[in-house]
N, C-alpha and C positions, 0 to 999 in steps of 0.2 A: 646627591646627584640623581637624576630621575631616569630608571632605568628604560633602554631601549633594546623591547625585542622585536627580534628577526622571526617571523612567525612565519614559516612557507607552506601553504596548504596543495600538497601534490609536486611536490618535486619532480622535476623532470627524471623520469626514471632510467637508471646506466645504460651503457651501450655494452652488446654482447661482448666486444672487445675490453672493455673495461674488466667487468666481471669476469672473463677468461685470464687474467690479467693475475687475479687475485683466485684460483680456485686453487689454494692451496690448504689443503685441509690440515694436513698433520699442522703446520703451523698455526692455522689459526686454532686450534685443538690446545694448542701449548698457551696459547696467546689467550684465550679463555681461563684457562689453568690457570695462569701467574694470576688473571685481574677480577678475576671473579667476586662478584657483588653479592653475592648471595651463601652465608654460612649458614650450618645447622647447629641448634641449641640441639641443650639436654636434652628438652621433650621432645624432638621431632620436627619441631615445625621449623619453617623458614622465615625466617627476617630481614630487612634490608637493610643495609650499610649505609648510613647517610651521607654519603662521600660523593662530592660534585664529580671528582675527578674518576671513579669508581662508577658512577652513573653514566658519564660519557660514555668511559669503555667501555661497558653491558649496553649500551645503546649500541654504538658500533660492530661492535661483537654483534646481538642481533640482528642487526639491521643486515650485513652480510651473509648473514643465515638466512636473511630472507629473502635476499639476491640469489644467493646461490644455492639454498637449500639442504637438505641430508638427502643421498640417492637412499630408495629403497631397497634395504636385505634381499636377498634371495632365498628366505627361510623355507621352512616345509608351511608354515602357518602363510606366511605371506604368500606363497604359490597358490595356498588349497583356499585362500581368501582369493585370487585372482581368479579363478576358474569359478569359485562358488556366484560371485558379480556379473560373470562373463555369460553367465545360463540363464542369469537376467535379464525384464527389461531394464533397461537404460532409466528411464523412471519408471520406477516401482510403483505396484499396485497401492493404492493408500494402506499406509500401515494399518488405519482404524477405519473401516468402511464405515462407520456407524457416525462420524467427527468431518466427514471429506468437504471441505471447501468449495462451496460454492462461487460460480462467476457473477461477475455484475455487469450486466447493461446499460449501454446507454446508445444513445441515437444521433445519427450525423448525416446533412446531406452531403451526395457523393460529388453533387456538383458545386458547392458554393465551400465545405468542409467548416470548418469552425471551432469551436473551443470545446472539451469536453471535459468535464469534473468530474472526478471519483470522489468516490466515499470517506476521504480520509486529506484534506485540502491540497492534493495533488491533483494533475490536470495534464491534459497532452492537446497540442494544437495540431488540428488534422490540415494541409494544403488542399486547395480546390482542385477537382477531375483526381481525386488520387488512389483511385481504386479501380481494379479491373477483375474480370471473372478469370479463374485458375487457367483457360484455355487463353488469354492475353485479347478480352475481351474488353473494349470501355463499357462503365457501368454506372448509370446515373440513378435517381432516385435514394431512397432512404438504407442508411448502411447500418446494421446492432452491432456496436464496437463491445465484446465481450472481454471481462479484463479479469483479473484478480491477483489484487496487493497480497504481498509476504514478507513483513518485516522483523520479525523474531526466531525464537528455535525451535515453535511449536508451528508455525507456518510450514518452517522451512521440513520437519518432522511428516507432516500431514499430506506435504507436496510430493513427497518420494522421488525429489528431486534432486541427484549426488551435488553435493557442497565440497567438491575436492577437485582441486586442479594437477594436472601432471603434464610437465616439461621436461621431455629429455631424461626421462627415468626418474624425474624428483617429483616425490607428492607432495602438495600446500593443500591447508586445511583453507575452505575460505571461511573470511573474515564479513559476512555482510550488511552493508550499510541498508538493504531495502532490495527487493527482485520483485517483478512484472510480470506477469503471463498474460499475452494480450493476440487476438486475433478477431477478425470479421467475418460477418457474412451478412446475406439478403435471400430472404425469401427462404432460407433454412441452408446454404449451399454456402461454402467455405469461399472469400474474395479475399486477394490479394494486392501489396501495395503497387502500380505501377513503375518502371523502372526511372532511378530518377525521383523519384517523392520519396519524401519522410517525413515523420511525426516526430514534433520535440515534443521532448516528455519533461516532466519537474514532479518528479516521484518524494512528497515529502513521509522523514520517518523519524524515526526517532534513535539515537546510539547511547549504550552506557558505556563511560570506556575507564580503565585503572586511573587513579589519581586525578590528576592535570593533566594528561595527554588531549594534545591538540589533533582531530582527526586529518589525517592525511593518507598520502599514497593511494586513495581510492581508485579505481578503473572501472570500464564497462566492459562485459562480455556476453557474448550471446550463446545459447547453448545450440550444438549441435549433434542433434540427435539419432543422427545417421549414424556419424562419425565415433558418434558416442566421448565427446569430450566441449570443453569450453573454450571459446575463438576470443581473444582479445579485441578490443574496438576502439577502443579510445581512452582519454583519461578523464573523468567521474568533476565534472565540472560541479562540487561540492560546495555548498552554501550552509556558514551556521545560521541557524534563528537565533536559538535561545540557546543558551545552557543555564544548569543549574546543578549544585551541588545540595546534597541532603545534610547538611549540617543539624541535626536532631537538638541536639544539644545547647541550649539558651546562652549558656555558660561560655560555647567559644567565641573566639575576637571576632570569626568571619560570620557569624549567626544571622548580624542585623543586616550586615551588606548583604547577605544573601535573601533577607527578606525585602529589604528597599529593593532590590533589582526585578523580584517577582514581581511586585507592585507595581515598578515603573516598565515594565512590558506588558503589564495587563492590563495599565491605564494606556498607554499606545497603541496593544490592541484594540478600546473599547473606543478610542477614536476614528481610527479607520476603519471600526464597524458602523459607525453614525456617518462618516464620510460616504461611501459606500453608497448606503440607504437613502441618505439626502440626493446624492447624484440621482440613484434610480428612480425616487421621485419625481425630481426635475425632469428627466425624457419619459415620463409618462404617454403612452400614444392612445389616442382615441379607439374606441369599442372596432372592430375588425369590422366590415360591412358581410351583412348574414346572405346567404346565398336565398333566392326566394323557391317555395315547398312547391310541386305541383298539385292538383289538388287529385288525389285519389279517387277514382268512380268506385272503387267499392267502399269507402268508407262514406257515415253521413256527414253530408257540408250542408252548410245551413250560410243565411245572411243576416243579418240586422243593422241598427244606428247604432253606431260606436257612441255620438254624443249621445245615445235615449240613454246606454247602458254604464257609462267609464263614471268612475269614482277622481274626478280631477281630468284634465286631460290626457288622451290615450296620443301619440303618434307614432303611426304604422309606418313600416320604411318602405312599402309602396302601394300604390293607391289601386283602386277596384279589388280590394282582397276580401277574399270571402274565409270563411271558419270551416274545420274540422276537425274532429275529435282527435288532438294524441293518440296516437298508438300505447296497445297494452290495456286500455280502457274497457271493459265487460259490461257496457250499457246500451241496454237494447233500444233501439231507433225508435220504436215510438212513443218509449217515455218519453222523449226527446220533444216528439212531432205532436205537441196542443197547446194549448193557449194558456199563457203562465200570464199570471199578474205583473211580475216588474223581474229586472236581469242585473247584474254587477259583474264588470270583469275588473279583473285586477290582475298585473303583468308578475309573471313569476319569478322570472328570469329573461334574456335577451331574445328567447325565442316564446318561449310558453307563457297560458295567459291560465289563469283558473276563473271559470266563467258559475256563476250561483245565479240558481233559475226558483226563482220566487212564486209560490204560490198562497192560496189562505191558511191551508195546513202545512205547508210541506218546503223546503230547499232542497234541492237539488246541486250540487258542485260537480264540476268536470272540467279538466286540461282540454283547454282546443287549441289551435295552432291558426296564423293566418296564410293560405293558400293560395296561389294564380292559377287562369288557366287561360289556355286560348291567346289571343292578341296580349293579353294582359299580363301574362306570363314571361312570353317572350320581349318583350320591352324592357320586362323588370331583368329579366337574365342580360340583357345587352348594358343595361344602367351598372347590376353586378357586377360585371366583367370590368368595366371600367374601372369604378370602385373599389374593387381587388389589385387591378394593376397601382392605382396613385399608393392603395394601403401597402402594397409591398417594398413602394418606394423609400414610404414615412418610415416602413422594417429598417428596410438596409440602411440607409441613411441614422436612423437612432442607434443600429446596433454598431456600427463605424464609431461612430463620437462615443458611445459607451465603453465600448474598448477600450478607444487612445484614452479618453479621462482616468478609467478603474486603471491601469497602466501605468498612469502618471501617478495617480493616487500611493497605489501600492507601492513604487519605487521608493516614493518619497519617505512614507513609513518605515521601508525595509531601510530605508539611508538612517533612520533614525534608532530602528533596531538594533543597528550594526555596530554604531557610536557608542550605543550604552550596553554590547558588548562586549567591545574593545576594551573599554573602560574595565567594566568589570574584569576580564579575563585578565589584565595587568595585575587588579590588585590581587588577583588569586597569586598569578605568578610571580607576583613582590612577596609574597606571604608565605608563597612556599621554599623561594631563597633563603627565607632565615627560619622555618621551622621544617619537624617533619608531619607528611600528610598523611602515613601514612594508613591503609584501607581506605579511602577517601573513593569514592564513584562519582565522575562527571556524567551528568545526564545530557544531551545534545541534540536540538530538532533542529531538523537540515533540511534542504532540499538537493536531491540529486537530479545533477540537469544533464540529460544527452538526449542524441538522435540516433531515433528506430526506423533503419531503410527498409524495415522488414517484419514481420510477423512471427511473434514465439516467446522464448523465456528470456530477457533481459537481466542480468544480476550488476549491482553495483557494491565490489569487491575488493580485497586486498587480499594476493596470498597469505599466509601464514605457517610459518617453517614448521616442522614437527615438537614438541615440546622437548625439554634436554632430557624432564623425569620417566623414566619408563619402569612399568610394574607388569607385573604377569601372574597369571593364577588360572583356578577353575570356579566356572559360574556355577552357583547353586538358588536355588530356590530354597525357599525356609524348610522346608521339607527335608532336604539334603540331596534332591532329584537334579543331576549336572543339567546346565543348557550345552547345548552344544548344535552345530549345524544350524545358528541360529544368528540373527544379527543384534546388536547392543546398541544404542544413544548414546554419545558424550556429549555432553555440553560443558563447554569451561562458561562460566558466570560472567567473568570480567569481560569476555569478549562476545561477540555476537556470533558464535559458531555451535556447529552439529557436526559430529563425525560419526560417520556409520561403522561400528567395529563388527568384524566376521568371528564368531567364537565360536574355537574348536575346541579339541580335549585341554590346551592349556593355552589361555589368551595372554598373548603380549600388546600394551598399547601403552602412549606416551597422554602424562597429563600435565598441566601447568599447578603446582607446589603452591603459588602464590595466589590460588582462584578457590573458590568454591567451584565444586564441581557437581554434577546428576547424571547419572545413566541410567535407563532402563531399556526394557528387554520387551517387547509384546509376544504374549504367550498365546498359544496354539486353539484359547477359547476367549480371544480380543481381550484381554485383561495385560493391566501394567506392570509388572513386578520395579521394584524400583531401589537401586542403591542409591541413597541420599548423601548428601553433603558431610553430614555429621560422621556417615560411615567412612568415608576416604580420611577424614580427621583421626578416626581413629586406627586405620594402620599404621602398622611400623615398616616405614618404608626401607630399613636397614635389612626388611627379611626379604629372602631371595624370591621367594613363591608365598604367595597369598591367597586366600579362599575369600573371594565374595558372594556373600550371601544378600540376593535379591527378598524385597517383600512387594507379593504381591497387595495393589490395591483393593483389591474386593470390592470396588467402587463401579456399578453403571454405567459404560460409556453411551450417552446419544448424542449427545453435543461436542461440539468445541469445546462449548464453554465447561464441560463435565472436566474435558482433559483440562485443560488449563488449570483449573482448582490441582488437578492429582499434581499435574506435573510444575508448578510455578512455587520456588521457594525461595 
């Protein structure tokens, strides 16, 4: 019988009554206790139970953890962490001056707005009139929409931007799909969106998430930096592209399927990239009409017979135009001014011509340009004008139909995307019915869709509860030199997250058992120290207090790309 799943992407999330309903801790404490999915072997490490009815319940179980949360301790550590954050800014100075992320550019008019592309095949569509000066001024002409993408833990590291949400005394680590920093201006002065306009955005990224796990629960939030916390917005209207699993292994059953489904996304991409091309082809629009040069009295202008001199026919786009030398050109006028045996021009480009002055010994080459002046000048500027209006018309009218086609195009593809996979994502989930997958990482390119009424840091998130494992110790340097006073990175692997830990004389923090993990520490002369994955492997989590011992990299930080190498395992 051909299974049928229920696949719900973003659940409508409980109501406070609900959740109020169920904060019953000690019991569900007890109720964890009894169903727990997760034993410890001999060596330490954790394993999963492959028990459907065992997996529900650790689903449910967390899934209410992450409704309701763990309140936070009132320890001596977590106070002297609260106050240490609190002398802060709100975003942090770049961890790595020398790594700090740059914004990217791009341009929009203020009156007609239009589509804008980042770097990365994400896009946000700007509304016409949608911008105004900070004093609630309209502002038309050209707008620099300044933006910068952050989709991973080295983004979100760089940005000194907190990744932790708190409700109601509960902290969540977030979990995030993709975050935005985006703001405008003109003319170097900071503009704003008008009240009433927004920008949709379709922020694409990329997610790794454990196993099979289907992304869900995602939200949007805007950070508030006043307030100094994250304002809820909406719900993360999430699209999958692709996924893929890393099956390495030739050997396994799901190997070739996952190789045919690369295949058959990349031959779909490479059609709607020739769709695409042919469209833009086809509304090809004729050469812009050139605005006509007046002719310069201090520069030299000269005349001659177009037919004595053109190599084929020349046509000028308006008539009585006399020559003058390009600008930039360091040739003295009466080289210019004698009597040359024969001439050649030949067109450069739409504007410039390169003119060769023939003598018995000698060539002469020079850029001149064609010039009006007088009556002949101003005719050509009224013919201009004209010209310009019909060419702006042929604008908008090509860019309208290019739109709705690429549009149509795209959906089409993404319909075809989607089918093959739904497809696939079935026979994973048939596959994982009767085996285990276990380690297995789903790789996922998404697109997050919302709207931005406003200007600043957009995140598209899922909280994430505290982990159940917690370890405590003192940080050292290989040295045996404590850190303290100082802040740490956590990264869990399996999920898209950063948590900033405050380490005093003895740090307490919570890690996920079933992830790989990284933390490092940036030290007082921009250098990494870094406890690796391999390290958290090898504690005995059974002991009560632990010594981690950081190494530094000794590695050059100038780039990004510097950190990336240190910090990417």
């Amino acid at each position: 019988m051909k299974n049928k799943y229920d696949i719900r992407i973003n659940p409508t999330p409980l109501s406070s009554d609900e959740i109020a309903q169920r904060k019953n801790f000690d019991q569900l404490l007890e109720t964890y206790q009894a169903q727990a999915v997760q034993t410890r072997g001999k060596s330490g490490k954790v394993r999963r139970i492959s028990t459907w009815a065992g997996a529900a319940a650790a689903a449910l179980i967390l899934g209410w953890l992450a409704y309701t949360g763990i309140f936070t301790e009132r320890t001596a550590q977590n106070l002297e962490a609260q106050a240490y954050f609190a002398e802060r800014p709100y975003i942090d100075v770049p961890p790595v001056p020398a790594a700090k992320p740059a914004f990217v550019t791009r341009s929009v008019n203020a009156k007609t707005g239009g589509e804008v592309l980042f770097t990365n095949d994400s896009k946000m569509l700007v509304p016409s009139d949608a911008f105004e000066s900070l004093d609630g001024q309209p502002i038309s002409g050209e707008i620099e929409i300044r933006f910068r993408e952050m989709h991973d833990y080295v983004d979100f590291f760089l940005s000194g931007i907190p990744m932790v949400y708190d409700s109601a005394g509960v902290r969540y680590t977030f979990e995030s799909a993709g975050m935005l920093e985006i703001y405008a201006e003109q003319d170097g002065k900071q503009v704003k969106l008008r009240p009433g306009k927004s920008i949709d955005v379709e922020l694409v990224s990329e997610l790794q998430m454990p196993q099979l796990e289907i992304p869900a629960g995602y939200n949007i939030y805007k950070l508030d930096t006043t307030a100094r916390r994250w304002d809820y917005q909406n719900i993360d209207r999430l699209q999958i592209l692709e996924s893929q699993v890393a099956f390495e292994d030739e050997s396994h059953p799901l190997y070739q399927v996952q190789s045919d489904h690369v295949l058959a996304l990349q031959e779909i991409r490479n059609r709607e990239e020739t769709a695409l091309k042919e469209l833009d082809n086809s509304l090809a629009l004729p050469p812009a009409p050139l605005e006509p040069r007046f002719a310069n009295a201090n520069e030299f202008v000269f005349d001659f017979d177009i037919a004595a001199v053109g190599n084929g026919a020349i046509n000028l786009p308006y008539e009585g135009a006399l020559w003058q030398l390009a600008p930039g050109q360091n040739i003295d006028a009466g080289k210019l001014n004698r009597n040359w045996d024969g001439m050649q021009l030949h067109p450069v480009n739409n504007r410039d011509y390169k003119l060769d002055l023939i003598a018995a010994n000698e060539t002469l080459s020079v850029l001149v340009v064609p010039v009006l002046s007088g009556n002949a000048y101003e005719e050509a500027m009224n013919r201009y004008r004209l010209d310009l209006d019909y060419y702006q018309q042929l604008v908008a009218n090509r860019d309208g139909v290019l739109a709705s086609r690429q549009k149509e195009i795209k959906q089409n593809y993404n319909l075809e995307r989607a089918s093959l996979q739904a497809d696939f994502q079935g026979t994973l989930l048939a596959y994982q019915e009767e085996h285990e997958l276990e380690g297995t990482m789903m790789h996922h390119k998404i697109i997050n869709r919302f709207t931005a009424n406003s200007f600043g840091i957009w995140n598209c998130d899922r909280p994430v509860a505290p982990k159940v494992a917690t370890i405590k110790g003192k940080f050292l340097d290989e040295n045996g030199q404590q850190f303290t006073n100082n802040l740490a990175y956590l990264v869990d692997k399996s999920r898209n997250t950063i948590e900033r830990i405050y380490i005093g004389e003895t740090t307490e923090f919570h890690i996920n058992t079933n992830s790989k993990n990284i933390m490092w520490i940036v030290t007082q002369d921009d250098q990494i120290a870094i406890f690796r994955p391999e390290d958290f492997e090898a504690l005995n989590l059974e002991q009560q207090n632990q010594t981690f011992v950081f190494e530094r990299s000794n590695r050059r930080i100038d780039t990004e790309t510097d950190l990336r190498e240190i910090l990417y395992f």
